[in-house]
N, C-alpha and C positions, 0 to 999 in steps of 0.2 A: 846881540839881543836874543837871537835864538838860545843861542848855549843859555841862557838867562833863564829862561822860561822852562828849558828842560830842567833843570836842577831846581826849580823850584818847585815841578810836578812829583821830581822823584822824593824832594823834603816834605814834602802835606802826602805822600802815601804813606811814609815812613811812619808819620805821625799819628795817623789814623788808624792804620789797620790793625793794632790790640784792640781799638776800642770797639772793634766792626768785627770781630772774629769770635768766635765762642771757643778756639784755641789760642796758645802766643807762640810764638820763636824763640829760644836762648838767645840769638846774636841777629844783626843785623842783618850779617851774611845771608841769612837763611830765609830774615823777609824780603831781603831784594831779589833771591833767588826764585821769590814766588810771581815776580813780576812780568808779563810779558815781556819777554824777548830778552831775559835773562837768565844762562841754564842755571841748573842745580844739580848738585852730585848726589844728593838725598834721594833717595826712591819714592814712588805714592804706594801708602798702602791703601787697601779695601779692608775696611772695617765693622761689625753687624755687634750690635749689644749682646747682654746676658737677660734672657729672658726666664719667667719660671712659670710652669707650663707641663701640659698632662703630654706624658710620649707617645700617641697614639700609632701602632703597626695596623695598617691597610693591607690588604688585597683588592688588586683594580677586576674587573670584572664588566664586562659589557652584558645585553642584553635588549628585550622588549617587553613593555608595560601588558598585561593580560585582564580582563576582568575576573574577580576570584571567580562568577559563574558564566560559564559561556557554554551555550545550547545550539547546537545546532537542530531545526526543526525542518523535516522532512513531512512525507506524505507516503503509504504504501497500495497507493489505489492510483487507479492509472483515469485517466480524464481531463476534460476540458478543463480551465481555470475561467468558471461563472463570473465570481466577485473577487478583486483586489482589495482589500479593506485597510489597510496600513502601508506605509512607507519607510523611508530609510527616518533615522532618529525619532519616529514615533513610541514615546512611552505607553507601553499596555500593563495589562494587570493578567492576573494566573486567570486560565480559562476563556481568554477572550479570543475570538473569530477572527483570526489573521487573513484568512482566504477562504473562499466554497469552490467547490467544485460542481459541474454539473451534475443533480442530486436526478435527473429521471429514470436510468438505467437502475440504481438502486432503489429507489422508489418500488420499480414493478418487479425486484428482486420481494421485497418485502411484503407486495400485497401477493403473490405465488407463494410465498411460503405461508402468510397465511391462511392460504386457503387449504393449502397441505395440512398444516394441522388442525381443520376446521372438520375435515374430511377423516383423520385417522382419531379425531376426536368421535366423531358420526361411528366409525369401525367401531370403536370401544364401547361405547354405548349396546352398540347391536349386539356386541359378544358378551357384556355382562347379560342382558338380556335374554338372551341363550343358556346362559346358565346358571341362570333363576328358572328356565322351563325345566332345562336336564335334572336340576334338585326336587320340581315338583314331580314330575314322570318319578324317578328313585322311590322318592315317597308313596306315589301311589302305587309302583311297583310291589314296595314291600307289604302294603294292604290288602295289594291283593294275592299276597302268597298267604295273610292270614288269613283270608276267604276260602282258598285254597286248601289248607291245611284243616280245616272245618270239614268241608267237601271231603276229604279225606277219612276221617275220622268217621264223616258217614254215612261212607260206603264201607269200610270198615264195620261199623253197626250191622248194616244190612246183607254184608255179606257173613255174617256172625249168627243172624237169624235164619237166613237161606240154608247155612249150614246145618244148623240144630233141628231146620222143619225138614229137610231131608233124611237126617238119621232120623229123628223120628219117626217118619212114615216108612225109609226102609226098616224100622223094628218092628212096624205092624205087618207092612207086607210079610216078613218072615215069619208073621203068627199068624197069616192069613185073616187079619183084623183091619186093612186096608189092600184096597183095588189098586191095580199094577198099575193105573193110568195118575193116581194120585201121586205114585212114587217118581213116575216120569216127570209132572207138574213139576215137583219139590226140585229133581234134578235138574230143569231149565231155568227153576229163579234164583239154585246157587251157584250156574253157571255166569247167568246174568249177572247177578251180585256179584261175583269174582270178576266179571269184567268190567265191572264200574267201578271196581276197585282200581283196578291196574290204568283204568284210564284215568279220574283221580289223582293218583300218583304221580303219572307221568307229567300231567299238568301242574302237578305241583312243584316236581322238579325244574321244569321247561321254565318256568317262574323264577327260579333261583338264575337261569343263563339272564333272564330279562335286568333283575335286579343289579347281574353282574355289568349288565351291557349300559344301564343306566348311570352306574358309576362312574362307566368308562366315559361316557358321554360328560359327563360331570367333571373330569379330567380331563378332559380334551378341549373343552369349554374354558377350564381355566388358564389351560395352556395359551390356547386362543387369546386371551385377555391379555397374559402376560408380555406377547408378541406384537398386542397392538398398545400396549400401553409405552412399551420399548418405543414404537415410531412414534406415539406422540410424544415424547421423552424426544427423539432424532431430528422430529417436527419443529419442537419446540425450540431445539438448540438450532435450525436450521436459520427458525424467526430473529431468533436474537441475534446469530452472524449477520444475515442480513442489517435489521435495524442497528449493528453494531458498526455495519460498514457504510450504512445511510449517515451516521452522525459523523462518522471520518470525512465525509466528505465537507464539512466544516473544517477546518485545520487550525487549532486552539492551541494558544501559547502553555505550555507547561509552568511557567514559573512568570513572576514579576521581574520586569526590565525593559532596556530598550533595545530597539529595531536598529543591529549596528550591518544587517546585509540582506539581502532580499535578489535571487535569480530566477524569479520569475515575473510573467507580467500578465494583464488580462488578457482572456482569449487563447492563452498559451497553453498546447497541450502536455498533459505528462503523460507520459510512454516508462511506468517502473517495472526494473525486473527484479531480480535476487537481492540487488541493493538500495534502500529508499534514498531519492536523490533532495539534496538539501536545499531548501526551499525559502527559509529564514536563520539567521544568525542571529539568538538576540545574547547580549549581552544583562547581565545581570547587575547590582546593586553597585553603581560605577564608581560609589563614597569609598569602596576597597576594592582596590585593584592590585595585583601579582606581577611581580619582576621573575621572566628564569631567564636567569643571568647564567652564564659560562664562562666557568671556574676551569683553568689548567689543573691536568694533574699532578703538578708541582706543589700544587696548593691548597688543595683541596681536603688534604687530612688537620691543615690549622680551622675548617668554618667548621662552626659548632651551631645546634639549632637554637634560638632562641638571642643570637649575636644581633649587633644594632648594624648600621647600615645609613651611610645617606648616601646620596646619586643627585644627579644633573640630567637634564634634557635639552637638547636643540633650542627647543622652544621658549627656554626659558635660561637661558645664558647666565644671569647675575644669582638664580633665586637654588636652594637646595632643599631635597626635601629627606624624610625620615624614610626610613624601612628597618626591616627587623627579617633573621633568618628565619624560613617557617621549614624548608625540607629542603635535606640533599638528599638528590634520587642518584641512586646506586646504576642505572643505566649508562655506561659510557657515551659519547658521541665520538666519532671520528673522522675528522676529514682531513686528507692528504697527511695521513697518520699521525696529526696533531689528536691527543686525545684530552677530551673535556669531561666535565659534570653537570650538569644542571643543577642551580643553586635556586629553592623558590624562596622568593623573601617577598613579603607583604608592608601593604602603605597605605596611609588614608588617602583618602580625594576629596576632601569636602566639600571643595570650591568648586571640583570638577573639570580644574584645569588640567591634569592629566586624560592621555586620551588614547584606548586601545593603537596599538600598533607602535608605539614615540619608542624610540631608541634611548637606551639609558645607558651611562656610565656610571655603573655603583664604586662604593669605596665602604666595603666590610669590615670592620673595626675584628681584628683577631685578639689583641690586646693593647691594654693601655693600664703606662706606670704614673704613679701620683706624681702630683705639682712638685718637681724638681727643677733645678737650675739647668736651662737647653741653651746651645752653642750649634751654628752651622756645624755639619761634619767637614767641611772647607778646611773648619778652623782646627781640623786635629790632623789636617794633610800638611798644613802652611808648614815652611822653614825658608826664614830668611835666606838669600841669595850667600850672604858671607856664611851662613854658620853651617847652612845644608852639606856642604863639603868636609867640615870639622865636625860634623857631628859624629858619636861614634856610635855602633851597632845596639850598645845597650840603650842608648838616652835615643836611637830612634823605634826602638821595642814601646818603649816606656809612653804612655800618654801625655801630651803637653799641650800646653796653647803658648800663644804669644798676645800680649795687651801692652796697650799705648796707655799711659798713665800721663805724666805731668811731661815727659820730655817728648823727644823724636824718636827715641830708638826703641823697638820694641821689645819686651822682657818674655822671658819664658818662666813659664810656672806648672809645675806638676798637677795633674789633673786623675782621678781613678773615671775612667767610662764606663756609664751602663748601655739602657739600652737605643735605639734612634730607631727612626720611623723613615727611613732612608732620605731624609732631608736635615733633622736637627738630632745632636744626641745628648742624653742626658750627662750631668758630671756632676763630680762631687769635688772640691777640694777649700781648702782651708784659706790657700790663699788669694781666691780670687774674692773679687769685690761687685755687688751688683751695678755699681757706676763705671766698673770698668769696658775699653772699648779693644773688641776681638779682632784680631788680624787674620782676613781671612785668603790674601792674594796680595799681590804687589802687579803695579803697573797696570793697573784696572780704568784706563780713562775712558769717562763717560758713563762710568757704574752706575747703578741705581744706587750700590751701598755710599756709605759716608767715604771720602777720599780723605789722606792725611797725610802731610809728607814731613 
């Protein structure tokens, strides 16, 4: 009853399984040989289609996502921290008050200095002053050397008259037609006249040092101006350092973004020396953000700027996105004498779902050949178990596949290879067929690819 029942399981699989199979057998032999717990001398091959398809060449490339703007904002004034006014991920705008500082110390910088030039304003004033008198003094200097020179002229006169009435009287005395007391007269008013002359003169000259001395004053006065107009000019620039260092103590975002780091807190003091200590990180327009990926030097002379680019993130396992080469910086990097590049490539964000710092694995498109017929490179290593032995050194030179067509045994066919993307490569040949199925292993059980025995 048993033996019954087995042979009638083995006749209804016999029977069914062309119609359940999207391959058939040549003989019997070879469907019972598919049957559990029946061997078979046939091998399984692993099998992958003819696909046609662009041949893209990659460079893998790691890296981290960047905002294309990122600022760091410091402070170069040393003080308390008054007001905290933003936080972490706070969006601001250009110009806005990120933090104050305690503003009293500069405050009473700024009302001293201006009193300083309130004061070397006061100096200028008094010294143009000064020399609008030394100009009037000049002026009346030189009026009164024309008073002078008058005076001059006449005692001149008068010594001209003194002279003529003393020859005249000594021509009488010598005719004894004038008294010898006359003639003495006459000598003591040309003596006199000659000495108001000489005095005259000398005052006229003494007049010319005054005129000189008024100049000088007049030059000296202007020197004077020049000197304090300097310090209000020293004053004035002293004012505006201060009030220049009164508004720093405001600490305003340079540019439009957001608040991606902030080390400091209220209350906290800043103690700056030589280097201003950074205080804010903002991140810039995060819709475009920057990959620098590191390129081996193996590789780095195939990226070209302006190459496509897509990459992967942690975060986001299933989904990939675009980038594009923007600059290779000619800096090396070097660690444990591996030597790199820095590749910058750029990417949108729109969603915003990328986020400074995320680790990326790009894949940089170096080239890509047109939609050609691709084959595993599997399948230009494969050689059947019997023939690999008999093969001879030309025909294993030579490109070939092998394909399953209507029977079991698989065929070889001549193939010219171009180029692969180190997983599938391009072929060209006459006689392959796009229905046909590629061998690309044997004894593969449990493949993902198609099994065929």
């Amino acid at each position: 009853m048993k033996i019954l029942l087995v042979n009638s399981l083995i006749l209804s699989s016999v029977v069914a399984w062309p119609a359940t199979s999207w391959w058939h057998a040549p003989n019997t032999g070879t469907m019972l040989a598919s049957l559990p717990g029946i061997a078979s001398s046939e091998p399984d091959y692993v099998t992958s289609s003819v696909k046609v398809e662009d041949v893209v060449k990659t460079i893998m490339a790691t890296g981290a996502l960047i905002p294309s703007l990122n600022v760091e904002v410091g402070s170069v004034l040393s003080g308390q921290i008054a007001k905290l006014k933003v936080d972490f991920n706070d969006k601001i705008v250009k110009g806005q008050v990120l933090a104050e500082l305690d503003p009293r110390t500069f405050e009473l910088a700024v009302a001293s200095s201006q009193a300083a030039l309130e004061g070397a304003r006061a100096d200028l004033r008094a010294a143009e002053v000064r020399l609008e008198r030394s100009r009037i003094q000049a002026k009346q200097t030189i009026l009164e050397r024309s008073m002078l020179a008058t005076r001059v002229d006449r005692a001149k006169v008068a010594f001209d008259v003194a002279d003529r009435e003393y020859k005249r009287k000594q021509w009488l005395l010598e005719r004894n037609a004038a008294p010898a007391t006359e003639v003495q007269d006459s000598q003591s008013r040309l003596d006199a006249a000659n000495a108001a002359l000489r005095e005259s003169q000398v005052i006229f000259d003494n007049q010319a040092n005054a005129i000189d001395a008024a100049n000088a004053d007049i030059k000296r006065a202007m020197a004077d101006i020049g000197g304090l107009r300097a310090s209000v000019d020293k004053a004035s620039a002293q004012l505006q350092t201060a009030l220049t260092e009164l508004d720093r103590t405001k600490i305003k975002s340079p540019v439009d973004g957001v608040i991606v780091g902030r080390s400091i807190t209220e209350g906290q003091t800043l103690a700056t020396g030589l280097e201003a200590k950074t205080l804010f990180t903002i991140a810039g327009d995060l819709s475009h953000m920057e990959i620098n990926a590191r390129v081996d030097e193996s590789d780095i002379a195939k990226i070209k700027v302006g190459q496509n680019a897509t990459f992967t993130v942690d975060s986001f396992p299933g989904r990939t996105f675009e980038a594009t080469v923007r600059q290779i910086r000619m800096a090396p990097q070097v660690l444990q004498n591996v030597v790199t590049y820095t590749v910058v490539l750029t990417t949108e964000n729109p969603d915003y779902a990328l986020l400074p710092g995320m680790t990326v694995l790009a894949k940089i498109v170096t080239e890509r050949t047109p939609a050609s017929m691709t084959v595993p490179l599997a399948a230009l290593r494969f050689r059947p178990q019997a023939e690999a032995a008999a093969t001879s050194d030309k025909n294993a030179r030579q490109a070939s596949l092998w394909v399953l067509r209507s029977g079991h045994q698989p065929r070889r066919i001549s193939v010219v290879r171009g180029d692969d993307n180190g997983t599938n490569v391009a072929i060209k040949s006459d006689e392959l067929q796009a229905a046909d199925r590629i061998v690309i292993g044997e004894n593969a059980q449990g493949s993902d690819k198609d099994v065929v025995r």
